[in-house]
MARTILUM-173613 format. One record per residue (C-alpha): residue in three letters; x, y, z. Coordinates in steps of 0.1 Angstrom, whole numbers, plus 5000, padded with zeros to 4 digits. Example, Ala and Ser with C-alpha at 12.3 -4.5 7.8 and 13.67 -1.06 7.14 Angstrom:
ALA512349555078 SER513749895071 
REM end
This chain:
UNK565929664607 UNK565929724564 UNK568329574542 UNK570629774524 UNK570329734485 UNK573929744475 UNK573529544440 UNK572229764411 UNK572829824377 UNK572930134355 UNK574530304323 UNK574130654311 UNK574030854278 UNK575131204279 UNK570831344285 UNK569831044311 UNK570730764334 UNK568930414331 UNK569230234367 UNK567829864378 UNK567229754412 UNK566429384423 UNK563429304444 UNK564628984452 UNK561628864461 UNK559829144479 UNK555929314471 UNK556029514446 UNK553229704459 UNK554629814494 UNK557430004473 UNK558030384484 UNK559930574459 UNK561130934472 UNK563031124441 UNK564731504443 UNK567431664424 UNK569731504441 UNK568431254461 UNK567230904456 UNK565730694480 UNK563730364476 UNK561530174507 UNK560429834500 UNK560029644528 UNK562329504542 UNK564929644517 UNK566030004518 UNK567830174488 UNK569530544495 UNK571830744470 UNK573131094467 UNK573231154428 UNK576631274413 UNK574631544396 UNK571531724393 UNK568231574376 UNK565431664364 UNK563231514391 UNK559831644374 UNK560331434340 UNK562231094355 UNK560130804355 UNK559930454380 UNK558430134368 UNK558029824384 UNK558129444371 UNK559829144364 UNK561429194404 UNK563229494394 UNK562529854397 UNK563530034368 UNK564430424371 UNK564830664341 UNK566630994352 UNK566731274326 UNK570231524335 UNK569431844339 UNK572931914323 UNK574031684294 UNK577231554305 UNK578631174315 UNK578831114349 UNK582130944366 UNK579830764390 UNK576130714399 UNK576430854433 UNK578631174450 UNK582031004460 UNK584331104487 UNK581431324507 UNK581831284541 UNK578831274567 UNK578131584571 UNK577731694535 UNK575731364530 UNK573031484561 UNK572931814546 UNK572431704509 UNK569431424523 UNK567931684547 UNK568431984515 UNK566531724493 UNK563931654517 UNK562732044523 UNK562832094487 UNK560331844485 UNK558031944513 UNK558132294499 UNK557632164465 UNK554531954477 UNK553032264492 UNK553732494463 UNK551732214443 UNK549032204466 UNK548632584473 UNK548632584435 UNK545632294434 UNK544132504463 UNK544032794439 UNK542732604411 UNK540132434428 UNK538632814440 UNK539332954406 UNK537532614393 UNK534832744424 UNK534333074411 UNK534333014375 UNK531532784382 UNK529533034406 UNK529533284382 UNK528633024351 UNK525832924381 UNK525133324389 UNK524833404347 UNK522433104344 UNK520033174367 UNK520133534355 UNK519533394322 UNK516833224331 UNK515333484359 UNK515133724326 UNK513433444302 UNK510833394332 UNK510033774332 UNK510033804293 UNK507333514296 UNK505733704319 UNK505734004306 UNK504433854273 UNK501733674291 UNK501034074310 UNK500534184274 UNK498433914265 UNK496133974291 UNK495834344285 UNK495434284245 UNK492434024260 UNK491234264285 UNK490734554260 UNK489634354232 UNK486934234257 UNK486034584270 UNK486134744230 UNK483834434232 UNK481334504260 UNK481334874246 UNK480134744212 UNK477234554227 UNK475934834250 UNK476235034225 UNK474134784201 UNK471534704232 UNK471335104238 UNK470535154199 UNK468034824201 UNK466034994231 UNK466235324212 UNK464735194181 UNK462534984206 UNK461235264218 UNK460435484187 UNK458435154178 UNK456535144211 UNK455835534202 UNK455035474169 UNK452835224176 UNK450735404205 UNK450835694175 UNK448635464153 UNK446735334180 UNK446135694190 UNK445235764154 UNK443135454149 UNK440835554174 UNK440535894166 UNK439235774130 UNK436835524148 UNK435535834172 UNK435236054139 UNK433135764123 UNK431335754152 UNK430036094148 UNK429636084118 UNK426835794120 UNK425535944150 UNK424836304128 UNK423736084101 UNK420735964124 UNK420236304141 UNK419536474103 UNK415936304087 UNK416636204051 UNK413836404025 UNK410136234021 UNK410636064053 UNK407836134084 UNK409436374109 UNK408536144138 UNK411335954153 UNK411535704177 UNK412435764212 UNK415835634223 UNK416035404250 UNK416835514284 UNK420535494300 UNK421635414264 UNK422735644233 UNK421435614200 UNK422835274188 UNK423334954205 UNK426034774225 UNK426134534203 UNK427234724174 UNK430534734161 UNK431235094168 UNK430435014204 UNK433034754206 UNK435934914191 UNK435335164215 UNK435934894247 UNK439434844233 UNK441934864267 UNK444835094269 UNK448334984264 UNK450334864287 UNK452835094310 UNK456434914309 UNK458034864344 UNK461334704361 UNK460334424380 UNK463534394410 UNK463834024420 UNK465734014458 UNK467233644469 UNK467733494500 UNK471233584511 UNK473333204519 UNK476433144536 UNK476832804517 UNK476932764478 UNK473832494479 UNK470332594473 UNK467932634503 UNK466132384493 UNK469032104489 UNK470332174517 UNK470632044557 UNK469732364578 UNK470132234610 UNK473732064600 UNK474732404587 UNK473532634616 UNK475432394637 UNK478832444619 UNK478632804621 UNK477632814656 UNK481132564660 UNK482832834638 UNK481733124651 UNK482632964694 UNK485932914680 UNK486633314668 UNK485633404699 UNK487933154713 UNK490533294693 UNK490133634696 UNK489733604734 UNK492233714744 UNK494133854713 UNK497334074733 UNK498433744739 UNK497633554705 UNK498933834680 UNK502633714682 UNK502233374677 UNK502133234639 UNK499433114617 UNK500632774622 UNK500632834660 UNK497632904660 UNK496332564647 UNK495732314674 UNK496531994655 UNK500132184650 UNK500432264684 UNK499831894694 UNK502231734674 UNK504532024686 UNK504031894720 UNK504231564712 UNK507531624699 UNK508731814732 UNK507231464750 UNK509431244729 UNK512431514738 UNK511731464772 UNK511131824777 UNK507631804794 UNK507332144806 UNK507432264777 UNK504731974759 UNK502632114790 UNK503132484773 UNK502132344738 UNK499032154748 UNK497932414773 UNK497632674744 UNK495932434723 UNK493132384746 UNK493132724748 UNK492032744708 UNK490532444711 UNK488632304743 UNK486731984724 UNK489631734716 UNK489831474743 UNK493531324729 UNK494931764742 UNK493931624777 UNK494731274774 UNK498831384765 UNK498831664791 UNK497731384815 UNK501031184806 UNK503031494813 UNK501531554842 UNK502531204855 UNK506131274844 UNK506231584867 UNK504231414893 UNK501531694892 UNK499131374899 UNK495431604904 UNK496231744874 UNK496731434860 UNK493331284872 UNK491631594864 UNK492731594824 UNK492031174822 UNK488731264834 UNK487931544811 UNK489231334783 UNK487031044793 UNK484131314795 UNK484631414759 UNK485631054747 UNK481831004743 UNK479730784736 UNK482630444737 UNK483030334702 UNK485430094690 UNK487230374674 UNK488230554709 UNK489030214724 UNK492730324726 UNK492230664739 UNK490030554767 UNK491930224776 UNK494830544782 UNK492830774802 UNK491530494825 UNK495230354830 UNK496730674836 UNK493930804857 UNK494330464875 UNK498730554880 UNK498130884895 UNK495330764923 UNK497930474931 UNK500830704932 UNK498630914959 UNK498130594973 UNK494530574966 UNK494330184953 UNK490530124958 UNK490130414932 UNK493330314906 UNK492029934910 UNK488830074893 UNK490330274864 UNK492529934856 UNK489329714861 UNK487529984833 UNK490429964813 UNK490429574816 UNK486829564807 UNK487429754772 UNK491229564766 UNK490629244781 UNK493529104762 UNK496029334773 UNK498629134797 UNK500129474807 UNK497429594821 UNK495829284838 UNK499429234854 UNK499529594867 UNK496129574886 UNK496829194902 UNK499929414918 UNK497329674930 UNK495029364939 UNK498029264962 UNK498929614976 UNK495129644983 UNK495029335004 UNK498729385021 UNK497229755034 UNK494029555047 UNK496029275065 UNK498229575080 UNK495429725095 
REM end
C-alpha cells in the first residue's frame, strides 16, 4: 500500500508556484513525476503524492528537480493571478475522477501528438536525406561520365593523331620506293648505256683491224678457229661477260600454325597434345547432350561448383538433392574420384547400398596409383564400401574393405573398433550355423 504525502510546502508570485516535497528518506531515482494542466501526481516508492491544481499551468515550461530529500516543483500560471490554495477545494468525487481521468487523456493524446510529430520528423529527416543521398550519387554518376567522356576524347584525339600518323609514313615509304625505283631505272639506264658504249668500241677496234693501215703487206693472218678476231683475254672480252641485273621479287614466309604461345621448339608436344585431347573429351562431354545443358548457368556448368553445391545439400540433409548435384557433375566431368566418393555417402543415407558399392569402387578405381596424398579419400571409399556390404549382410566382404582401410590408417581407433564388431558378427553367424 503507498503512503500518502500530506506535508509540503509552497508559496506563489502572481506568474508561478514554488512547491517542496520531502523524501524522507526514499530513492531519489525510483521517483515518477506525472504533470498536466491540472493535475499533479508524484510516485516514489513507497510514497504517493496526488493534487488537483486550483488553476491551470503551463505544464510544458514547469520544471522538477530533485536533491537534498526534497523534490522541488516550479509551476509557471498560465494566467497571472494569486491562488487562494494550492489544490481545488470543496470538489467532491466525482469532479475529482473526472478532472484526474480529463488530465490523464490529455496526456496520452498529447504524447501521441508528440510522437506522430517525431514520426513525421524522423521520415522528413528520411527523405531529406534520400534525396541529399539520390543528388550525390547523381553528382558523382555525371563526374564519372565527364571523366569518361574526356578519357573517349582522349582516345579519339590519340587514335587520329596515330592514323594522320600511319598516313604520313605510307605516304613517306610510298615516295621512298617511288624514288627507289626511278633509281633502280636510272641505274639499269646507265648500265644499258655503258654497254652500248663498250659494244660501239668494240666495233670500232674490230673495223680498225678489218681496214690495213697504208705501206703495210696486204697479207693478214688467219684468225683462229671457233674464236673472233681478238682474244678472251682482252679487256673488251671481259666487259662483255658482265651478268644482268637482278629481277626484284617478294619472298612470302608461311609459319607453323600453334595453339600455345611457346615456340615449337621449347615446347613439350606430347604434354600439350594430351591437354587438348582432355579439352577437347570434355566439349564433347558438354555438348552431349545440350537440350538439357542450355538452361543451366555458367557456374552450373562447372563441376567443382556443383560439388560444393552438393556438399552443401549433404550438410542440409537434403540427400536427394546432393544425389542431383553430383550426378550432373559426373555428367561434365567423369574423372574426379571425390564426385563418386560423396554420392557414395548419399547413397548410404538413402540406403541405395549397390549404388553405394558401385561409386566406392569407381572412386577407388580412379584414386590411382595410392599416394599419401589420397590416403583420406581411399581410407573413405574402403570404409564405406565396407558399411554398405555389412548392411546387406555381406561381412566376409565389409571385413575386407575395413582390413584395407586399416592397412592405409592403422592408427585410426574408429575404424579398428568397427571391424573387431564385424570380426564378432562374423564368428556369431559361423557358431549359428
Amino acid at each position: 500500500m503507498p503512503l500518502w504525502l500530506r506535508e509540503h510546502r509552497w508559496h506563489q508570485t502572481p506568474s508561478a508556484v514554488f512547491l517542496s516535497l520531502p523524501l524522507r528518506g526514499a530513492r531519489a531515482t525510483a521517483a515518477n513525476i506525472f504533470c498536466s494542466e491540472r493535475y499533479l501526481k508524484v510516485s516514489i516508492p513507497p510514497f504517493l503524492f496526488e493534487a488537483i491544481l486550483y488553476a491551470p499551468i503551463d505544464d510544458t515550461n514547469s520544471t522538477a528537480k530533485i536533491g537534498n530529500g526534497h523534490v522541488f516543483f516550479t509551476l509557471y500560471k498560465k494566467e497571472p493571478a494569486m491562488w487562494d490554495s494550492l489544490t481545488l477545494e470543496n470538489a467532491d468525487k466525482e469532479e475529482l475522477q473526472y478532472l484526474r481521468e480529463n488530465a490523464v487523456l490529455k496526456a496520452q493524446q498529447k504524447a501521441k501528438e508528440e510522437t506522430e510529430a517525431k514520426k513525421a520528423a524522423k521520415e522528413e529527416h528520411k527523405k531529406y536525406a534520400l534525396e541529399a543521398t539520390m543528388k550525390l550519387e547523381e553528382a558523382e554518376r555525371k563526374r564519372i561520365e565527364d571523366l569518361k567522356e574526356k578519357e573517349r576524347q582522349k582516345v579519339t584525339e590519340e587514335l587520329e593523331l596515330w592514323k594522320s600518323q600511319q598516313k604520313d609514313a605510307d605516304k613517306c615509304k610510298s615516295m621512298q620506293k617511288d624514288a627507289d625505283k626511278c633509281k633502280s631505272i636510272q641505274k639499269e639506264g646507265e648500265l644499258h648505256q655503258e654497254i652500248g658504249q663498250l659494244k660501239e668500241r668494240k666495233s670500232e677496234k674490230i673495223t680498225k683491224t678489218r681496214i690495213p693501215n697504208e705501206g703495210t703487206s696486204k697479207t693478214r693472218p688467219k684468225p683462229t678457229k671457233g674464236h673472233g678476231s681478238c682474244s678472251i683475254f682482252s679487256p673488251n672480252a671481259k666487259e662483255e661477260q658482265l651478268p644482268a641485273p637482278r629481277s626484284a621479287a617478294t619472298i612470302k614466309v608461311n609459319f607453323t600454325p600453334r595453339v600455345f604461345p611457346t615456340a615449337l621448339r621449347e615446347s613439350c608436344v606430347a604434354e600439350e597434345e594430351e591437354w587438348l585431347h582432355k579439352q577437347a573429351e570434355a566439349r564433347r562431354t558438354i555438348s552431349a547432350d545440350l537440350s538439357e545443358l542450355e538452361d543451366l548457368k555458367e557456374e552450373e556448368k562447372n563441376p567443382d561448383w556443383l560439388k560444393d553445391k552438393g556438399n552443401k545439400m549433404f550438410a542440409m540433409g537434403n540427400y536427394l538433392a546432393a544425389v542431383n548435384a553430383y550426378n550432373l557433375a559426373v555428367r561434365l566431368n567423369n574423372k574426379l574420384p571425390l564426385l563418386y566418393l560423396n554420392r557414395a555417402a548419399c547413397h548410404l543415407k538413402l540406403r541405395n547400398l549397390h549404388k553405394a558399392i558401385e561409386d566406392s569402387s569407381k572412386a577407388l578405381e580412379l584414386l590411382t596409383p595410392p599416394v599419401p596424398d589420397n590416403e583420406d579419400a581411399r581410407v573413405k571409399a574402403h570404409v564405406r564400401r565396407g558399411t554398405a556390404f555389412c548392411q546387406l549382410e555381406l561381412y566376409t566382404e565389409g571385413l575386407q574393405d575395413y582390413e584395407a582401410a586399416l592397412k592405409i590408417n592403422p592408427k585410426n581407433k574408429n575404424i579398428e573398433k568397427d571391424a573387431e564388431k564385424i570380426r564378432h558378427l562374423i564368428q556369431g553367424t559361423m557358431q549359428g550355423s
